[in-house]
N, C-alpha and C positions, 0 to 999 in steps of 0.2 A: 117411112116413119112407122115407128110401133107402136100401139095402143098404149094406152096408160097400164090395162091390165098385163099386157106381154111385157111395156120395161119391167114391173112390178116381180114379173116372174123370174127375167132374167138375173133380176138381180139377187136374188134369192141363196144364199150360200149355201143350200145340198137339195136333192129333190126328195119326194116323197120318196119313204124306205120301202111301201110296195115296190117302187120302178128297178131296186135295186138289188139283181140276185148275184152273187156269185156263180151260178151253175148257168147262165145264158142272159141276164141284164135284160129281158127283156120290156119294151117301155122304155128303157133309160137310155139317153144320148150314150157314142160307144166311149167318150171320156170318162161318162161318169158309173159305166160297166165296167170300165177297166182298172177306174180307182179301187172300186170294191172287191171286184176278183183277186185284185193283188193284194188287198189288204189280208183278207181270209189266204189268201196263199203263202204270203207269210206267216202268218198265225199257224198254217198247218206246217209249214219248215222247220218252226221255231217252238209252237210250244206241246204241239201235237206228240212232236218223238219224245220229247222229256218224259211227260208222263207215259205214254208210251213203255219207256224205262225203265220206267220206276215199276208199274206192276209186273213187266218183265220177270224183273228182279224180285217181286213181291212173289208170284209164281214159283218162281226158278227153285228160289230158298223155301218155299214152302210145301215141295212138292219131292224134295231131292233125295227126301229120305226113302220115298220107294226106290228109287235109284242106289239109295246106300241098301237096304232092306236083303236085295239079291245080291249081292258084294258083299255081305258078311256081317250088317249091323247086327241081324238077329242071334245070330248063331253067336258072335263075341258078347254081344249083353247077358246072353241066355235067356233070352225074350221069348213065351207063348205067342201063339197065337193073336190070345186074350191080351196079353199087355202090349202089343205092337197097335192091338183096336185102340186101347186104352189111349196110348203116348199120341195117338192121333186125335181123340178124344179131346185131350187134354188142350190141344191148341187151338179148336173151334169152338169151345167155348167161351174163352175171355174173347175171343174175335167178333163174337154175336153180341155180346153182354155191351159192348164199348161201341159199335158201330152207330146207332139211333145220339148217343150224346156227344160223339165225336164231327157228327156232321150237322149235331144244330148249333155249335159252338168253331167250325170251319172257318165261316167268315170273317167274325170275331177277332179270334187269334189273326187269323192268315192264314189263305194254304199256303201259300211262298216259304212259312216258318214249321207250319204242320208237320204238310207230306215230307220236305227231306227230315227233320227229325224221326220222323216216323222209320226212315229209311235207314237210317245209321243205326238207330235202334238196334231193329231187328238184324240188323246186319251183325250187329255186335251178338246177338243171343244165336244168331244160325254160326257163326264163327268158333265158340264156346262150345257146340256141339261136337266139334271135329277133336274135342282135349276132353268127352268123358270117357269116363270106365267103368260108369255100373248104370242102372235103369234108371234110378231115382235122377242121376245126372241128366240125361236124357229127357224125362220128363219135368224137369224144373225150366231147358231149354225151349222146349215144345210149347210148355205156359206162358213165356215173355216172348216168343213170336209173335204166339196167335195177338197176344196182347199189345205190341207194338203192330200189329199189322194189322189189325182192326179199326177199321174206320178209313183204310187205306184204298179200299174199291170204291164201298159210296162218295169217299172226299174226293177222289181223282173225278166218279160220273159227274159229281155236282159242280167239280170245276171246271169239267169240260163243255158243260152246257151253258155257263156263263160265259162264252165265247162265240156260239155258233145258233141262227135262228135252230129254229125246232124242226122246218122237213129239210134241214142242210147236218141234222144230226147225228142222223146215222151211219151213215159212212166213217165219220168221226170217231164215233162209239167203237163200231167196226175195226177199224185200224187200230184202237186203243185195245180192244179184248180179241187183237192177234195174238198179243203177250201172252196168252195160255197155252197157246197153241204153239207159238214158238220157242215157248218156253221147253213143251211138253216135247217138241223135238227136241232143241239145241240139249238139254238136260242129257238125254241118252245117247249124242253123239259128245258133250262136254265130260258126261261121267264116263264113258269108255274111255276116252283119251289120258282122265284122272288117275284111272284105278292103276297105268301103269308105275304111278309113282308110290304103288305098297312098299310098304318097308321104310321109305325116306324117313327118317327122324324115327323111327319106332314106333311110324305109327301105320294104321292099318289103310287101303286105298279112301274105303269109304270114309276117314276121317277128314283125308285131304277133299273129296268132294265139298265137304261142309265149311273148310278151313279156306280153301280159294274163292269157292264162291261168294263167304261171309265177308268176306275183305275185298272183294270188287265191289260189293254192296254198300261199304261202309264207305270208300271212295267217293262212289258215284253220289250217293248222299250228300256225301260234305260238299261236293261240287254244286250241287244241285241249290243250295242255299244262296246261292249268287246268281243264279241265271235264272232260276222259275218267276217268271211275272207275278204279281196279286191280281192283276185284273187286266183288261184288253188296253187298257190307255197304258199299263205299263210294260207291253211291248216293247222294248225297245228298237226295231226296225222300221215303227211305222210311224211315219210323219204324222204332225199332228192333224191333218185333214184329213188322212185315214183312221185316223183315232175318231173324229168326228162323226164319219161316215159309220163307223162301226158301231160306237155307242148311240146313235140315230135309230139305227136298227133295230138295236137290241133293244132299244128303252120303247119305241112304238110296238112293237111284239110283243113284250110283258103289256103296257095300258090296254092291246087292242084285247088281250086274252082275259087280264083283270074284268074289261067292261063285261065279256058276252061270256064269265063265268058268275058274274055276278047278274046276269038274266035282261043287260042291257041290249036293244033292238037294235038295227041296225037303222032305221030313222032316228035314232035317240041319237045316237054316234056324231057327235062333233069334231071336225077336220079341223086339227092346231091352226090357228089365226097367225102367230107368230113361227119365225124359223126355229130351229135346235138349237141350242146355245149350250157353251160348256157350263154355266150357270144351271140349267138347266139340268143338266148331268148330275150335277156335283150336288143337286139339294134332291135329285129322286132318289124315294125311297123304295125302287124298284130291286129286283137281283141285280143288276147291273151298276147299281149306284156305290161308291165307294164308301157309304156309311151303311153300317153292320145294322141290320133287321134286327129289332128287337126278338126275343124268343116270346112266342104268344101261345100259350099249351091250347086255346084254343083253335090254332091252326095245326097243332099237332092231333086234334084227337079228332077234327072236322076230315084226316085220312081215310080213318078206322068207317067212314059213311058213304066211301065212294067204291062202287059195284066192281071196278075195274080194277082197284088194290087189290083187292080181295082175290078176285080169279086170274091177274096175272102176277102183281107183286108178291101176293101171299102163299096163294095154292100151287100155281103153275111156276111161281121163285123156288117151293120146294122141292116140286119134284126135278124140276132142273138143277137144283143145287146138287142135291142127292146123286144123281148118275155124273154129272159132273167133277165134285170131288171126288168121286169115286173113280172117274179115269183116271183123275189127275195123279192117288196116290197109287193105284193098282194098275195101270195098263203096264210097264213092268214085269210085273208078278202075271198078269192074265197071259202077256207073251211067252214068257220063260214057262207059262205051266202047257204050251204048246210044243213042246221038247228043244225049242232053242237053249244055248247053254247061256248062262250071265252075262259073258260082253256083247254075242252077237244078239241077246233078248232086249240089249239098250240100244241097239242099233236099228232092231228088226219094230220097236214104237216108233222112228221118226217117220217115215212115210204117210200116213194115216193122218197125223198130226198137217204135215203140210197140203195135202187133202183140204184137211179143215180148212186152214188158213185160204186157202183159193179160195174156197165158196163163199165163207163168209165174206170177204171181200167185192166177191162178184155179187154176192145175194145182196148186200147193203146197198151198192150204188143202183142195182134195179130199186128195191124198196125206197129208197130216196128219192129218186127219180118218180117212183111212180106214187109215193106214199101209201104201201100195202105194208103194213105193219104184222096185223094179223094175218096176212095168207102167208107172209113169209116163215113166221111161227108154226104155223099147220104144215106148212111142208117141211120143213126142218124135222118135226116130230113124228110125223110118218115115215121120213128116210132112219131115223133111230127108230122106230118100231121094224120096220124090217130088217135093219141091221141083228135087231135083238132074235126077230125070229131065224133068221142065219143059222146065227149061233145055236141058238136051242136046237135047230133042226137037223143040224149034219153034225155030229162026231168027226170029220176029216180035221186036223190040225190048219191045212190050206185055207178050206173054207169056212173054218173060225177065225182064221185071222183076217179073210178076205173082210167077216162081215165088219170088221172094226174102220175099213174105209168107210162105213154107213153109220156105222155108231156114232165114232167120233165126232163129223160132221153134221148130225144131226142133235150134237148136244153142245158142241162148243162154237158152234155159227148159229145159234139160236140166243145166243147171251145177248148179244148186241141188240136185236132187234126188240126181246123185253124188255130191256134197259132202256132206249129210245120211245119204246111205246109208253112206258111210264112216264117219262121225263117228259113228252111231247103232250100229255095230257093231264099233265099237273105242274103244270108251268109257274103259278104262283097264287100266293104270294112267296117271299123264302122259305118262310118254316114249311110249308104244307108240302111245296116240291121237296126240301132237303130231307124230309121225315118220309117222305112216299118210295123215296131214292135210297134210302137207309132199311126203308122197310122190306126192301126186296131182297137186297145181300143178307139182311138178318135170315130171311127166307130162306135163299140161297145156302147160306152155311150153315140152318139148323136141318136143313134137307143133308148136308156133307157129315153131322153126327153122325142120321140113321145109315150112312155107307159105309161110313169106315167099319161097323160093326157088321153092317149086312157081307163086304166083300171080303173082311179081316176072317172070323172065327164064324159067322154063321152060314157062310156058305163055302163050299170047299173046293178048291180047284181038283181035275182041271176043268170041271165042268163049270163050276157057279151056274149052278142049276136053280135054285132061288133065286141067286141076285139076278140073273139072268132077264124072269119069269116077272123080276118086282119091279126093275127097271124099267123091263118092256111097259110094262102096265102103268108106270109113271109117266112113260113117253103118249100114249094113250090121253092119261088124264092132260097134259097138257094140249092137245090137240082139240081135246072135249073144250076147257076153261077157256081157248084164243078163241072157239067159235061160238062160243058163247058172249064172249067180250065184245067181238065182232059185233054179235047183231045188237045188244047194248047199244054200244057208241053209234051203229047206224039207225037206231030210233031217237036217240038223243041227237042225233042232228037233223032227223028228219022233225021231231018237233019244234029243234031253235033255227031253222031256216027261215027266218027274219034275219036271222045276225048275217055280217057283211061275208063273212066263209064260214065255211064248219068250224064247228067249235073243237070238235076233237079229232085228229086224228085216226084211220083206216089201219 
């Protein structure tokens, strides 16, 4: 016979969401490990590659034009130096200006209607590129990219985290901001294969770069308006007691983080009396609730007071944006000024790129695994500090290109773990996470200004002796700002060690 209080339990329709991890269940019966693991494993089958995709493609197209650059955009425009900075200029600005009000009004709308508009857009302005024939055309292009494509990083981070607890994040994150990297390869094996089609229609190779890719973009978009869920319950693969099981999760994670950011103990902390209900669900006003967070500027400007925006979303968003767009538009140009000729200079960037992709990948599921956020940031930034000295150091062609397997990787497997370290410690309420998540890509792409100018006209191949020297020194200051954040967050939980775990994130 069973106690009153064991039938009580058993009867219970989901267990406590601590007992339930996707990464090992453990605590949880292996039924109800296995419900959850499959839930999240669908979710990463299904909605993970979408967006995935999509920045893919938000990458691919916004980056193509170094890829067109050596193939002959400049030389057909009659482009300086100074105006090829400019044309890049021109597209990270409406990017910046749009991102902060794009993702406090996210919800609202819908990503599900957002992000693929957003996609078809730009797809239609990178399309448009491939039919001009003077500069002004060119940069009229460059302006409704950046502007359709803005608000397309932080809305994908912000949707992706209404999906996934927060130390199951980054790996997530991780696999989503492979897209640069693969971008950054597939680009120079996709533009070499392009360029053989110069002349077709009378137009020149690099037009067709702009005119295929624009049009797979505008595809993949329109498709994408039918399949992208709005939120985890509309999944479609997942029954609805995995629907249950999920918003369980997710709705006890935001409360527990709500309480002990609001300075509640953890004897304060009261255990739900009653089960989850979809009732339940459907009236929180959590991130995971189906009704849109009101916009509270007071949770917008309560960002601008926490120590950790500051030195990673802010300072350490810039100098990563900065050497980051700067591969993105100039590794290219930094190859080809190593004496490779233009097709095999798009050939001779993929390597390096898939480099990246490894680590980040292996780096995330350690830092998941282990929740080292900040150490994973610090080594990242020291393998890009000594990539950059490489380069400064040896004049050999070899071994400046060697150092770009240390560059690369130390600047575009280090995105994910800032991105996760923000979102993991600004969890809610909506506005204040979507604004802290926004505030970093603003970061991020007003750092990608100062490169397009630093690697375009003010530093001159084939040295990039400056950029080189500015970089290095950017990669530095981020490694300074994570270990400082670091010891932040580990006095801030050594003071709120009442609450029932750390409050923040490692």
């Amino acid at each position: 016979m069973q106690s009153a209080d064991e039938q009580k339990q058993s009867e219970s329709p989901s267990p406590p969401s601590h007992l339930l991890s996707y990464d090992n269940g453990i605590g949880a019966t292996h039924g109800e490990a296995t419900r959850v693991t499959r839930a999240w494993w669908k979710m990463d089958c299904f909605v993970l590659p979408i967006v995935t995709s999509i920045f893919f493609l938000c990458f691919l197209d916004r980056g193509n034009v170094g890829n067109a650059r050596i193939a002959g955009l400049q030389k057909d425009l009659n482009m300086s130096n100074y105006q090829y900075s400019l044309a890049l200029t021109i597209t990270v600005i409406p990017y910046v200006l749009i991102e902060i009000p794009s993702n406090l009004w996210l919800k609202r709308i819908g990503p599900n209607i957002v992000l693929p508009l957003m996609t078809v857009l730009w797809g239609i302005a990178t399309t448009l590129q491939g039919t001009v024939t003077s500069y002004g055309g060119l940069i009229a292009c460059r302006f409704f990219i950046g502007l359709f494509e803005g608000g397309l990083s932080p809305g994908c981070m912000l949707y992706l985290s209404s999906f996934y607890p927060r130390r199951q994040l980054q790996l997530r994150i991780s696999i989503y901001f492979t897209a640069p990297t693969i971008a950054g390869a597939f680009s120079g094996l996709l533009a070499s294969a392009i360029l053989h089609m110069d002349g077709i229609g009378g137009k020149p190779g690099w037009a067709w770069v702009f005119i295929l890719e624009g049009l797979f973009t505008i595809l993949f978009g329109l498709c994408t308006f039918f399949i992208l869920p709005r939120t985890p319950s509309h999944v479609p693969f997942l029954t609805p007691e995995e629907k249950a099981y999920v918003a369980r999760v997710l709705h006890d994670e935001n409360t527990k983080l709500s309480q002990m950011t609001s300075g509640i103990r953890a004897s304060d902390l009261t255990a739900r009396k009653t089960p989850y209900t979809d009732r339940d669900h459907d009236e929180d006003e959590s991130y995971t609730s189906e009704k849109a967070d009101k916009i509270r500027w007071r949770d917008v400007l309560r960002v601008l007071k926490l120590p950790h925006i500051w030195l990673i979303g802010i300072i350490a968003g810039v100098f990563n944006g900065a050497t980051l767009s700067g591969l993105t538009y100039f590794t290219p140009s930094i190859v080809a000024s190593l004496g490779y000729l233009a097709n095999k200079a798009q050939l001779m960037s993929v390597p390096p790129f898939i480099v990246s992709f490894v680590l980040a990948i292996a780096s995330s599921y350690l830092s998941d695994r282990y929740s080292k956020r900040g150490l994973t940031i610090i080594v990242f930034a020291l393998l890009g500090v000594a990539g950059f000295g490489i380069f400064l150091g040896s004049h050999h062609p070899h071994a400046r290109y060697a150092s770009l397997f240390l560059i690369l990787p130390g600047t575009y497997a280090m995105a994910s773990p800032l991105v996760a370290w923000i979102s993991n410690n600004t969890h809610t309420p909506y506005t204040t996470r979507a604004t802290s998540i926004a505030l970093l890509t603003v970061a991020t792409n007003s750092g990608g200004i100062f490169s397009t100018w630093l690697l375009g006209s003010w530093s001159k191949p084939p040295g990039y002796t400056s950029a080189a020297w500015c970089l290095g020194m950017f990669q530095v200051g981020i490694a300074v700002c994570a270990g400082v954040c670091w010891a932040w967050l580990w006095r801030e939980n050594r003071r709120g060690s009442g609450v029932g775990e750390e409050q923040y994130v490692m």
